[in-house]
Kinemage of the C-alpha trace (Angstrom):
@kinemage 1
@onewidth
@group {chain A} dominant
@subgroup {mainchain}
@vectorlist {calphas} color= white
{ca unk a 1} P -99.047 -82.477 -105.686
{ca unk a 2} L -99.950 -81.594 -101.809
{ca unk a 3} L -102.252 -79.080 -101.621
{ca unk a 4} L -100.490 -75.402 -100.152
{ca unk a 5} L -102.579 -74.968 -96.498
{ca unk a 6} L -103.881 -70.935 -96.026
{ca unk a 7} L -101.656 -70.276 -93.550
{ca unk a 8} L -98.669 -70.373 -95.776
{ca unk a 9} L -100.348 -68.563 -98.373
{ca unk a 10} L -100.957 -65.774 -96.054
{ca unk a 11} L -97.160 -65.861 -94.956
{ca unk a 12} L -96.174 -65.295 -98.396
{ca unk a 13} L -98.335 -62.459 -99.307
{ca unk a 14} L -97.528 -60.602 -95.964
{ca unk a 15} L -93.674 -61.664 -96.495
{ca unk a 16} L -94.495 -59.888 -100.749
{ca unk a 17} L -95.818 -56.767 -98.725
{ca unk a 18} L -93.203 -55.645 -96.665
{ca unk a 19} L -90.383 -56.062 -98.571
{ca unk a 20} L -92.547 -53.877 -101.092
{ca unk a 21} L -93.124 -50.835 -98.542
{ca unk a 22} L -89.438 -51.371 -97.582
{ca unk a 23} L -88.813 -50.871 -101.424
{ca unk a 24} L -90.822 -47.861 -101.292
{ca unk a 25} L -88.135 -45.906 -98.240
{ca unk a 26} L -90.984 -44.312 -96.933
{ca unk a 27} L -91.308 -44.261 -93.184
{ca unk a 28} L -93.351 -42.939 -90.752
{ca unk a 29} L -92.542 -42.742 -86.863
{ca unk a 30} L -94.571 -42.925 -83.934
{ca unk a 31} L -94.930 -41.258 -80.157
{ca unk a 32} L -92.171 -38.500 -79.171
{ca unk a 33} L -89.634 -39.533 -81.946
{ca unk a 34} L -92.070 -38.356 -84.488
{ca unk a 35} L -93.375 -35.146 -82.360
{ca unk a 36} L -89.623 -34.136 -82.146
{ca unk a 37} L -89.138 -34.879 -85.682
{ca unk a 38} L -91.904 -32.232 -86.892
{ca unk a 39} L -91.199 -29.844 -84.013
{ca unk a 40} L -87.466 -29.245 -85.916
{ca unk a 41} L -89.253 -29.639 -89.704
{ca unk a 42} L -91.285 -26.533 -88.180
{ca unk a 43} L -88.425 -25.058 -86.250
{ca unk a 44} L -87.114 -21.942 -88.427
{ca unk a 45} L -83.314 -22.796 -89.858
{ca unk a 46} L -81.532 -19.919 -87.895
{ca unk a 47} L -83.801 -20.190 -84.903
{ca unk a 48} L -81.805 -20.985 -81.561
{ca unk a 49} L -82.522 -23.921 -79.577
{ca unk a 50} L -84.746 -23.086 -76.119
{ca unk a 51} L -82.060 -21.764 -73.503
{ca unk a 52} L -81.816 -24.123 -70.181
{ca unk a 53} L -83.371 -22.347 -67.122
{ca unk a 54} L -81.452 -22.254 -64.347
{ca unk a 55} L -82.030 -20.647 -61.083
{ca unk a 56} L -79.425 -18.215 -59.775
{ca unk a 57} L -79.190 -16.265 -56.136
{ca unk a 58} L -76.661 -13.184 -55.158
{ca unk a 59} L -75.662 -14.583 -51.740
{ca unk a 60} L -74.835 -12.040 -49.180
{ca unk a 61} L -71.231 -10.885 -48.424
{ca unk a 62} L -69.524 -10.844 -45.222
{ca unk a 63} L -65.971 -11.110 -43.548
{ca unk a 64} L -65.195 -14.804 -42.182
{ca unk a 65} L -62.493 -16.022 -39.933
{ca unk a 66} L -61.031 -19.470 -41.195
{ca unk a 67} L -61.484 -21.889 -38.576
{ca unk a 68} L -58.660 -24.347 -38.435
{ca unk a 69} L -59.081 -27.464 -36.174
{ca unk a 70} L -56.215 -29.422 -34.451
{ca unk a 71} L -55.875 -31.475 -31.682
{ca unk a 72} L -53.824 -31.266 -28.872
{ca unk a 73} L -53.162 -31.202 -24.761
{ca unk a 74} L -52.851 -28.965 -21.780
{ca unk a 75} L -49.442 -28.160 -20.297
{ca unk a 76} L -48.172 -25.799 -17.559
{ca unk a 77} L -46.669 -22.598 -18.981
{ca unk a 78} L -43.645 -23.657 -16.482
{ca unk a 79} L -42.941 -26.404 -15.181
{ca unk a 80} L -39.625 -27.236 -12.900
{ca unk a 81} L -37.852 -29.849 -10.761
{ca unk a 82} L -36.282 -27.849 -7.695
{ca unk a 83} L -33.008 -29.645 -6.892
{ca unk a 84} L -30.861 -29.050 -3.540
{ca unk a 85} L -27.609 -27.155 -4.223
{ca unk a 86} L -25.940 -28.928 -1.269
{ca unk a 87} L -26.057 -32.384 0.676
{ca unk a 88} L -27.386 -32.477 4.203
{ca unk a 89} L -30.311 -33.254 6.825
{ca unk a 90} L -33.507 -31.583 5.989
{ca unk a 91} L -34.822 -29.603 8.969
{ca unk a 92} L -37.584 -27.968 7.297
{ca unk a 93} L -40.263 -28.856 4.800
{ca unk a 94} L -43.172 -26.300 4.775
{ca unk a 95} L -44.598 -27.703 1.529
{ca unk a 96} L -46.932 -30.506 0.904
{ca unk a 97} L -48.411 -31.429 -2.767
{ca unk a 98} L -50.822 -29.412 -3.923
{ca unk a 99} L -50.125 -26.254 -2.341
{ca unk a 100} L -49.925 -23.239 -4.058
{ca unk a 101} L -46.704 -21.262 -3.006
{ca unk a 102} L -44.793 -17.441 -4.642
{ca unk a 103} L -41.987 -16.839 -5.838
{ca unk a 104} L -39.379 -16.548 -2.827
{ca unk a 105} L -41.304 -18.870 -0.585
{ca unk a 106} L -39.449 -21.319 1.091
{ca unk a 107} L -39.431 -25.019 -0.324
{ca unk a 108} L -36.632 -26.434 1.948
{ca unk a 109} L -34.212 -25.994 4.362
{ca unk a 110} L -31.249 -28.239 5.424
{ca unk a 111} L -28.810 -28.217 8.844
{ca unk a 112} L -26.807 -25.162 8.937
{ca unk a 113} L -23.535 -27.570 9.790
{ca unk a 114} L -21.597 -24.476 11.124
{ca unk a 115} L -21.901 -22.308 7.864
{ca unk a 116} L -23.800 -19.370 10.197
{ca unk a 117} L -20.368 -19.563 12.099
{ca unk a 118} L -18.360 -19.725 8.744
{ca unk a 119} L -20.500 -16.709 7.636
{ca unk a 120} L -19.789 -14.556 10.893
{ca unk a 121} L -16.016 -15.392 11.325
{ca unk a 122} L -15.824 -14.018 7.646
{ca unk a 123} L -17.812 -10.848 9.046
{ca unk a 124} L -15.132 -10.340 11.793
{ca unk a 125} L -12.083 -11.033 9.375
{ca unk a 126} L -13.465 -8.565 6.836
{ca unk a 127} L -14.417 -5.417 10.003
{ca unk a 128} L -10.547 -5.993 10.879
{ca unk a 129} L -9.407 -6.130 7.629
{ca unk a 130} L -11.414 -2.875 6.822
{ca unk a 131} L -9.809 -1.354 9.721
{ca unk a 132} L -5.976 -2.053 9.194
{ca unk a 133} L -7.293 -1.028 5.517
{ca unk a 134} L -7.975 2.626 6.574
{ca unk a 135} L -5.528 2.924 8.934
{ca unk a 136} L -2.532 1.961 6.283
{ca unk a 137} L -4.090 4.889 3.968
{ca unk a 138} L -3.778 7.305 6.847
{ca unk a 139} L -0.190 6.197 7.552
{ca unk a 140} L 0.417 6.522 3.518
{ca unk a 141} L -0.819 10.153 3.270
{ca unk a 142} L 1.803 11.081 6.068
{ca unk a 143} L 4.732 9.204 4.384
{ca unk a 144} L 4.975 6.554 7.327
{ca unk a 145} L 4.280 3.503 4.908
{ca unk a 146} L 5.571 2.112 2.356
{ca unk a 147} L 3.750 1.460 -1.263
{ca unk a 148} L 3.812 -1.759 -1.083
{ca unk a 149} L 2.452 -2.014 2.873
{ca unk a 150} L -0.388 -0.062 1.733
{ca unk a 151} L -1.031 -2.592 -1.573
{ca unk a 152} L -0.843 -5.752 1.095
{ca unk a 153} L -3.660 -3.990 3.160
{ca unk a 154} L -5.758 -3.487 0.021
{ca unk a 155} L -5.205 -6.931 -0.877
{ca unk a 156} L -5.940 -8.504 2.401
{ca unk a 157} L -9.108 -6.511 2.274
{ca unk a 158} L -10.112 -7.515 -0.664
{ca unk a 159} L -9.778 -11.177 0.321
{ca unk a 160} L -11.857 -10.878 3.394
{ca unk a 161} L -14.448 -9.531 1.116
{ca unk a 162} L -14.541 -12.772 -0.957
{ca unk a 163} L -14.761 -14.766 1.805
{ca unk a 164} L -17.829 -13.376 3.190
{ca unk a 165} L -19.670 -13.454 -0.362
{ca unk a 166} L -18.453 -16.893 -0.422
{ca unk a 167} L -19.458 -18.115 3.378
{ca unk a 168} L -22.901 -16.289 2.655
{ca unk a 169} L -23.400 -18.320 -0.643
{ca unk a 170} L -22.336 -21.681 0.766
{ca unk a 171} L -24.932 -20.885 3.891
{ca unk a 172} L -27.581 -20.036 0.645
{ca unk a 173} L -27.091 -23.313 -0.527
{ca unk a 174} L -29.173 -25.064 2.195
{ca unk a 175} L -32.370 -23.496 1.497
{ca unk a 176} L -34.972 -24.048 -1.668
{ca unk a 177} L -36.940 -21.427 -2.901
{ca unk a 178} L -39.517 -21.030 -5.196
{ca unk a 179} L -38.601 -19.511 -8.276
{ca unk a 180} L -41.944 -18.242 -9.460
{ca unk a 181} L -45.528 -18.281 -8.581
{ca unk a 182} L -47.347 -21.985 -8.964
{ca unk a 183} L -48.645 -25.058 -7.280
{ca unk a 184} L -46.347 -28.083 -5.814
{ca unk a 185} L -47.342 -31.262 -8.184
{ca unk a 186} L -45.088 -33.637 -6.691
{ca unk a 187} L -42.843 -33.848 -3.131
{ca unk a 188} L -39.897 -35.953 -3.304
{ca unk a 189} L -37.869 -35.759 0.202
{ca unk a 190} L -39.055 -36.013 3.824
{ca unk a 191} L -38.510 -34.277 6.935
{ca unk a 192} L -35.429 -35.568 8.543
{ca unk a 193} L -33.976 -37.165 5.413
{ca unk a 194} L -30.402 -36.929 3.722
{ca unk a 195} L -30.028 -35.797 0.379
{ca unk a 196} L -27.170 -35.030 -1.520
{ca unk a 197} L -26.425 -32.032 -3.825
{ca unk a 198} L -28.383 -32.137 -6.517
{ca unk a 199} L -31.005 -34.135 -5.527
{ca unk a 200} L -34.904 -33.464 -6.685
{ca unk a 201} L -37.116 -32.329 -4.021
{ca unk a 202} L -40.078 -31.082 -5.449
{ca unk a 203} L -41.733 -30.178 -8.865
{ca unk a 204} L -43.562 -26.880 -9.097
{ca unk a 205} L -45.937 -25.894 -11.782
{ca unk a 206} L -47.282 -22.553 -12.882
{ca unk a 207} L -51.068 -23.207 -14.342
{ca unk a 208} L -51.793 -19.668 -15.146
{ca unk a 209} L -52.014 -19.544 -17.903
{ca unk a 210} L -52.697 -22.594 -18.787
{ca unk a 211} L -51.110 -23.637 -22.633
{ca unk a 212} L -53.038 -25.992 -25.092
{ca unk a 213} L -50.506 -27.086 -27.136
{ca unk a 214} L -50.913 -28.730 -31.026
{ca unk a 215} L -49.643 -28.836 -33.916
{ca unk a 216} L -50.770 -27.572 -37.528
{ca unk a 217} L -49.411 -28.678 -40.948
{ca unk a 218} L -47.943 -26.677 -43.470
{ca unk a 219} L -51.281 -25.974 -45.712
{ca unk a 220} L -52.215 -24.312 -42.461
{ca unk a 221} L -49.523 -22.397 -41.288
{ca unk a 222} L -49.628 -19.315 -42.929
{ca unk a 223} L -53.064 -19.067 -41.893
{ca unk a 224} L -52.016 -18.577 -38.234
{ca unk a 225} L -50.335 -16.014 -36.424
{ca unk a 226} L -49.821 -14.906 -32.632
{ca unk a 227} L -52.657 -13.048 -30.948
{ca unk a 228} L -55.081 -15.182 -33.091
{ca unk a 229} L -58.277 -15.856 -30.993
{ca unk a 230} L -58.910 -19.769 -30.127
{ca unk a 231} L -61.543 -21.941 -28.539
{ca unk a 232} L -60.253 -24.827 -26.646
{ca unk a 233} L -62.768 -27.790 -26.353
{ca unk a 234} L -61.687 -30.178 -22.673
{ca unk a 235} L -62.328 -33.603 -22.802
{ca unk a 236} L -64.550 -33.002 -19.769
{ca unk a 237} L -66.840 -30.585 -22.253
{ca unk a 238} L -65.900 -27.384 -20.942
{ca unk a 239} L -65.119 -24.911 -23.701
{ca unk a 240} L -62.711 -21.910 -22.714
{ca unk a 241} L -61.227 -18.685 -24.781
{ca unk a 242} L -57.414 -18.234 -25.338
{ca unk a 243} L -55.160 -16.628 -27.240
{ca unk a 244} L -51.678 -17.660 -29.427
{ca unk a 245} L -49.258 -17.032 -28.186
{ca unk a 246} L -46.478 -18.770 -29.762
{ca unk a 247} L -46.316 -20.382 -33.783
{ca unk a 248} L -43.116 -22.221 -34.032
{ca unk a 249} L -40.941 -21.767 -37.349
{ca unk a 250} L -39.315 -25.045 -37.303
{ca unk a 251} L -41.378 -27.840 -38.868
{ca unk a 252} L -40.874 -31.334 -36.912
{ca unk a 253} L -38.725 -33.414 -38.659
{ca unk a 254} L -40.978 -36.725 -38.423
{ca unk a 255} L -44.477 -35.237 -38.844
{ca unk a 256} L -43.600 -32.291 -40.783
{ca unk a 257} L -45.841 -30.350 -38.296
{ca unk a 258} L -45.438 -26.761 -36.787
{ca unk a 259} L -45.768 -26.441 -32.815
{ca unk a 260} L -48.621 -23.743 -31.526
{ca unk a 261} L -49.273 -22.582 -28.349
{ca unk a 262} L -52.967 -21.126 -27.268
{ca unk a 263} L -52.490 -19.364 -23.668
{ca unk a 264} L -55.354 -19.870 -21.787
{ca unk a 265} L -56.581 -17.541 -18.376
{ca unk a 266} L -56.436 -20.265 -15.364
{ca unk a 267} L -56.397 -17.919 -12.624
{ca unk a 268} L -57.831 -20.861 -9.825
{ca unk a 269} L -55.733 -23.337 -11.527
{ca unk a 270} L -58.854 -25.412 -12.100
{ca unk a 271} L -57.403 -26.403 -15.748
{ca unk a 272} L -54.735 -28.998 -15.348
{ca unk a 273} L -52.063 -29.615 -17.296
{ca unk a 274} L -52.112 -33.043 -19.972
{ca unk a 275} L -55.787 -33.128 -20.497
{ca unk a 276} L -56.630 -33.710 -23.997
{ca unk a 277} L -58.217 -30.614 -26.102
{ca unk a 278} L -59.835 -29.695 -29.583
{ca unk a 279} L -58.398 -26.186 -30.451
{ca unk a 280} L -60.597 -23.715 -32.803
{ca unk a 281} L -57.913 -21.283 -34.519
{ca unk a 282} L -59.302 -18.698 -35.880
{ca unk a 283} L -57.501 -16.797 -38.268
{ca unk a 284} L -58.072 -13.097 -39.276
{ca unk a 285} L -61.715 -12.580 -41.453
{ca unk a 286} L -61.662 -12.183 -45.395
{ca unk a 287} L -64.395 -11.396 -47.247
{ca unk a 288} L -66.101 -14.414 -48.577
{ca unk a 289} L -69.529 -15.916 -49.564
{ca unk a 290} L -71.265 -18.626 -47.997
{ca unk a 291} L -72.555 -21.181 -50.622
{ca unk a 292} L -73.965 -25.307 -49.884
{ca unk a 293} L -71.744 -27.877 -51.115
{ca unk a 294} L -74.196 -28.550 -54.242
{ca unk a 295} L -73.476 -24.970 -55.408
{ca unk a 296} L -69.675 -26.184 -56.300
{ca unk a 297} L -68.796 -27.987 -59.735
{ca unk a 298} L -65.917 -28.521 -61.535
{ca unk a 299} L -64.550 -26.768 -65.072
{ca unk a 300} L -63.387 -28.771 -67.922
{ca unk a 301} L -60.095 -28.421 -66.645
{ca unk a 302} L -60.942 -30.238 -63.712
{ca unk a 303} L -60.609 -26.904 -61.788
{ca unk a 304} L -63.098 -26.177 -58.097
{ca unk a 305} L -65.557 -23.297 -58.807
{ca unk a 306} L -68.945 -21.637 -59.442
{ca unk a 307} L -70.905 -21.151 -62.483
{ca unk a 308} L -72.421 -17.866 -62.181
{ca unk a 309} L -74.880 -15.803 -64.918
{ca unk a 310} L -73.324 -12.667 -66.398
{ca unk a 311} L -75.049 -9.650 -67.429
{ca unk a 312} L -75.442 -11.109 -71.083
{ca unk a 313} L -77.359 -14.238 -69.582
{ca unk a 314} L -74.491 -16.613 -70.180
{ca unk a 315} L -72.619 -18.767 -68.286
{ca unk a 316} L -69.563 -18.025 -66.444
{ca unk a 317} L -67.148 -19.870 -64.433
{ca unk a 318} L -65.063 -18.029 -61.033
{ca unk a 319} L -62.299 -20.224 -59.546
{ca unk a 320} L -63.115 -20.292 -55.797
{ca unk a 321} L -60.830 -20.090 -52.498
{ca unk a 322} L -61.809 -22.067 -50.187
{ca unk a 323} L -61.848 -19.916 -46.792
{ca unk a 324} L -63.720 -22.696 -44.251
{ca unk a 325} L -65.341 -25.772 -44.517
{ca unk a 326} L -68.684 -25.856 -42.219
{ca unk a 327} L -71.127 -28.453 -41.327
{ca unk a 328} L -73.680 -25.858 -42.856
{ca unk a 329} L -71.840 -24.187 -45.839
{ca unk a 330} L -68.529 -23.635 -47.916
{ca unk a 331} L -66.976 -20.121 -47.298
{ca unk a 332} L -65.841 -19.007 -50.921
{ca unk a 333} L -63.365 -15.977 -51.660
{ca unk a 334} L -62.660 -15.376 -55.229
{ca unk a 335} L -66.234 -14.447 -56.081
{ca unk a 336} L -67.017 -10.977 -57.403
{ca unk a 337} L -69.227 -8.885 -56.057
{ca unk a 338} L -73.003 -9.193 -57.169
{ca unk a 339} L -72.316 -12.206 -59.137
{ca unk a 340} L -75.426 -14.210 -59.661
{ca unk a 341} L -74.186 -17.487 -58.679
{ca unk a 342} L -76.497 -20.727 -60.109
{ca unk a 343} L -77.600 -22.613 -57.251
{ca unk a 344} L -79.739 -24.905 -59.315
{ca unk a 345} L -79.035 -26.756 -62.712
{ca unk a 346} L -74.982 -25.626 -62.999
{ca unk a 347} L -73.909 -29.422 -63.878
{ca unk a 348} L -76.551 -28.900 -67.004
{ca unk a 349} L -74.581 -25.994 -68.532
{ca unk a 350} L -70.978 -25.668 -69.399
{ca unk a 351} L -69.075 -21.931 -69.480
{ca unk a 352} L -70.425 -19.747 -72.923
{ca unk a 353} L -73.946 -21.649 -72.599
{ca unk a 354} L -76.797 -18.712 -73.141
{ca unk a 355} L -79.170 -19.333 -70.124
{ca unk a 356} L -82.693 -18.498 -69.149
{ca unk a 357} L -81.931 -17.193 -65.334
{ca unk a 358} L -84.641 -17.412 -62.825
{ca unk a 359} L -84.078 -15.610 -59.305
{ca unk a 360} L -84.106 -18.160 -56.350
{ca unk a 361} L -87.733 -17.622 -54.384
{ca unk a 362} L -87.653 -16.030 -51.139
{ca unk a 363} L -87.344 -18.731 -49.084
{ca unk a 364} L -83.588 -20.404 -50.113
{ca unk a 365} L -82.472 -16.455 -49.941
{ca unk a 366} L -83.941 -16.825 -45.891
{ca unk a 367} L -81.643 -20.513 -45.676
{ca unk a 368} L -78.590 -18.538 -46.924
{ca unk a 369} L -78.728 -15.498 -44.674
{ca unk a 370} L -79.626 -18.320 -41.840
{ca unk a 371} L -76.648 -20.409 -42.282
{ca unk a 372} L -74.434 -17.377 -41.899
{ca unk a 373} L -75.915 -16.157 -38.731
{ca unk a 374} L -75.892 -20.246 -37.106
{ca unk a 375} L -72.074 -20.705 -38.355
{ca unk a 376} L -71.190 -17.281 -36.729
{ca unk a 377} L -72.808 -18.409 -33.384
């Protein structure tokens, strides 16, 4: 028989002595599984678990105007093509591009081509006329005309009239004048040149005010209403104030957008009109709270809020509005007054949770109050 070596022997017996303690069921643990095994032996049976600490801050109230960014472009608050209303030689052309003209100034004249003449030869007819007029009413009074003598006079006067308005209209016709104040953008005849009725001869634009002009979608619409105050970032970096003035009430039919138009003071027409611009809309203040980013959570039902601390030290959840989105903070409405909002550890409670609340220190209260003041600047 080969003799058993030790090692095996020792194998055995330590193999015999741990399926004995096994037998046993007795078991002891080690590190913080055993520590938190004898803290809950010790704990009491009705004693509450340790509330969660949180940290909670009463951020300050104010009234916030919703800034709502589009995009968008200068154009002239008028803009029109002057057209001749009759064909002829131009004899005068006072204008040049660029100019700045008023209304009734004079854009363009063309030859006359005997229309003075046409005008005073209806001047004459109509004096005679007037006088055979008056003279067949005296005759009537007396008896010494007929009715119907006296109607022919009438009528003939009455024709001479309409051909003077009509001679004085025709001679009208040769001139262009500008219909309201602006500056010529474009000249489209020459001195000496024919044209024919109808023709373009100039394009005149009125720059003051100037109108940025974008678009905002229907989320945003109600939010914005005429007189609303706007800044209007220039693609050359100059920011200027305007005003709406216009919000229209027909949504385009491919981009499902609504037209607005900010009215801008351009009094030296240095603004000019297609230049690409950012427009700040702001619309009229509502109270709100301003909160960072991390402050907002979600509910179990998947719904955008704060969890807040109520006066029973338990955890609360407000449904927020959300009033403006800032590089610097949320603007909330929805959130009562005084309401301790938790600004540290709200994803490690849920709504009903009994808290431990610990006012924020001084110094996060100081980074509220100075995000409000650098947004409103």
């Amino acid at each position: 028989m080969p003799k058993i070596r030790f090692h095996k022997i020792a194998a055995i017996a330590v193999l015999v002595a741990t399926a004995a303690w096994i037998a046993t069921g007795e078991f002891s643990s080690v590190g913080s599984a055993s520590e938190e095994a004898q803290t809950i032996a010790d704990r009491p049976e009705n004693a509450p678990a340790a509330a969660q600490v949180v940290v909670v801050a009463t951020p300050p109230r104010m009234d916030h105007s919703r800034t709502i960014r589009i995009s968008g472009l200068t154009s002239a608050d008028k803009r029109t093509a002057l057209a001749s209303r009759s064909g002829g030689i131009i004899t005068e052309l006072p204008v040049s591009k660029g100019q700045r003209v008023r209304s009734g100034d004079l854009i363009l004249r063309l030859e006359t081509e005997g229309k003075e003449a046409a005008v005073e030869t209806a001047r004459q007819v109509l004096a005679q006329r007037e006088a055979e007029s008056e003279a067949a009413n005296r005759l009537a009074k007396t008896g010494n005309l007929a009715r119907l003598q006296l109607d022919s006079a009438r009528s003939a006067l009455a024709t001479a009239r309409s051909q003077l308005e009509a001679a004085e209209a025709e001679l009208a016709r040769i001139t262009v004048i500008a219909p309201f104040d602006g500056v010529i953008d474009r000249v489209d005849v020459e001195l000496g040149s024919s044209i024919a009725q109808g023709a373009e001869v100039a394009t005149l634009l009125k720059l003051d005010p100037v109108i940025a002009v974008g678009e905002v979608s229907e989320h945003d619409l109600a939010s914005v209403d005429p007189d609303d105050q706007a800044d209007v970032r220039l693609v050359n970096g100059q920011t200027v104030n305007g005003k709406v003035r216009f919000v229209s009430r027909e949504a385009s039919e491919q981009t499902r957008t609504f037209r607005v138009e900010v009215a801008i003071p351009n009094p030296d027409g240095a603004i000019p009109a297609g230049m690409t611009a950012e427009i700040d809309i702001h619309a009229e203040p509502v109270e709100a709270v301003a909160l960072p980013r991390s402050v907002v959570t979600l509910n179990q039902d998947g719904e955008l809020g704060v969890r807040a601390v109520d006066a029973e030290s338990k955890v609360v959840f407000y449904p927020i509005d959300l009033v403006d989105d800032t590089p610097k903070a949320l603007y909330l409405a929805g959130i009562p007054a005084d309401a301790r909002i938790i600004v540290s550890g709200q994803d490690l409670v849920a709504e009903g949770d009994a808290v431990t609340a610990q006012p924020a220190d001084e110094k996060l209260i100081q980074e509220l109050a100075k995000t409000l003041a650098s947004d409103l600047n």
